[in-house]
N, C-alpha and C positions, 0 to 999 in steps of 0.2 A: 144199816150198812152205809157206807160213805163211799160216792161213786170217786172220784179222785182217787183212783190204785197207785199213782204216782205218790200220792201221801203219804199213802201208808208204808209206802217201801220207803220212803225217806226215813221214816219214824223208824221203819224196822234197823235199816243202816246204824242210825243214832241210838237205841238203847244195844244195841250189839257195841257202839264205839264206846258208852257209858260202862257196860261189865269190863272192858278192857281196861279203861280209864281207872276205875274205881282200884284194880289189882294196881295198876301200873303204882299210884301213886302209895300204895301202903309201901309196895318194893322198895320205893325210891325212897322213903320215911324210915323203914330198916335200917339204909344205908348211910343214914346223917344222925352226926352225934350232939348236932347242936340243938337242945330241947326246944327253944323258938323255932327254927325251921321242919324238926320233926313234927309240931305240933300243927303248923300251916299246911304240913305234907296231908297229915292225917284228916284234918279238916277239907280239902280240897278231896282225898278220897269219901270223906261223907256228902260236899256237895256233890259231886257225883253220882251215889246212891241216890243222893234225894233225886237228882235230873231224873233217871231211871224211872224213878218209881210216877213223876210229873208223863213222863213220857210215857210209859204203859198204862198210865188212866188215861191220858188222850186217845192211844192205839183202840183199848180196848171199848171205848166208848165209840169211837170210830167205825170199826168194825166190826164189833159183836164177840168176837175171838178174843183169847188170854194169849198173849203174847207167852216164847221162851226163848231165852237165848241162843243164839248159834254160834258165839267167842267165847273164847275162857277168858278169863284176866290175867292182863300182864304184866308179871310180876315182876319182870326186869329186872332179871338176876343179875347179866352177863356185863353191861355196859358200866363204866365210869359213872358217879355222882355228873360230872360236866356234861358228859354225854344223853346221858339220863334227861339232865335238865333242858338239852338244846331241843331232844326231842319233844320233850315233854310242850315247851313253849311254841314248837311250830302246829303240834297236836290240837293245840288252844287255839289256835287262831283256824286252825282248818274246822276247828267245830265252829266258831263263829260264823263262817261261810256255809258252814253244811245248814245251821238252823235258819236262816235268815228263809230260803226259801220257804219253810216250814210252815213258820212266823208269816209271810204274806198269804200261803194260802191256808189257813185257818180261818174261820171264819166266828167260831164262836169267843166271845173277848174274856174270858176266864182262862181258856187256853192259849189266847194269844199274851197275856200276860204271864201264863207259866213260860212260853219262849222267850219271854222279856228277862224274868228271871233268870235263865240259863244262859242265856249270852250274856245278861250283864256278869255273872259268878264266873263263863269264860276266860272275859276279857279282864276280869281281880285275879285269876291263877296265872294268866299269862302277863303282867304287870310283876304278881310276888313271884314268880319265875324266873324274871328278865334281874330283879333284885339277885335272889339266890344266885346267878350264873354271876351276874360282877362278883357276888362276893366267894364263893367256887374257884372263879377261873384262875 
């Protein structure tokens, strides 16, 4: 058990924001007809899953407990391609904020390099997001 509760509800935050993420961007991938960016869409919904699954073997190792989700995914029916995207790019950057904390207080370095991993894949979606929206707008 890992005395750090603060942690662990971090963790719990971030794979709740991961099953939302992972919907959000299949939706957004529905909605675009061009096969290069549906294809980026789709790939950023799978690094998402992978984050998840990074994230509940840290949890569960952490805590002793199997993690379950408490969001659905969103599937971002209702909003514009543009809109979708703006969202989607300031999403990116608030995960980058949210893991950072994470990332310093970990302590074992297999898991501090799975955060390494997910911020860096962060800041690649919000990068080809900031692309998609020039070319969108």
């Amino acid at each position: 058990m890992y005395p750090n509760k603060f942690l662990t509800e971090l963790i719990e935050d971030a794979l709740n924001e991961e099953v939302k993420d992972n919907g959000f961007y299949d939706g957004l991938a529905a909605k675009i007809s061009d096969i290069d960016d549906k294809n980026k869409l789709k790939q950023m919904s799978l690094d998402e899953k992978k984050h998840y699954n990074m994230l509940k073997e840290i949890y569960e190792k952490l805590t002793g407990k199997e993690f379950s989700p408490q969001k659905e995914a969103d599937k971002n029916e209702a909003e514009s391609i543009v809109k979708s995207i703006e969202k989607a790019i300031d999403k990116e950057l608030e995960s980058v904020e949210m893991y950072r904390p994470i990332l310093f207080a970990l302590e074992n370095p297999a898991f501090k390099n799975y955060l390494q991993e997910i911020i860096t894949d962060e800041q690649n979606h919000a990068a080809r997001l900031n692309y998609m929206y020039s070319k969108y707008k």
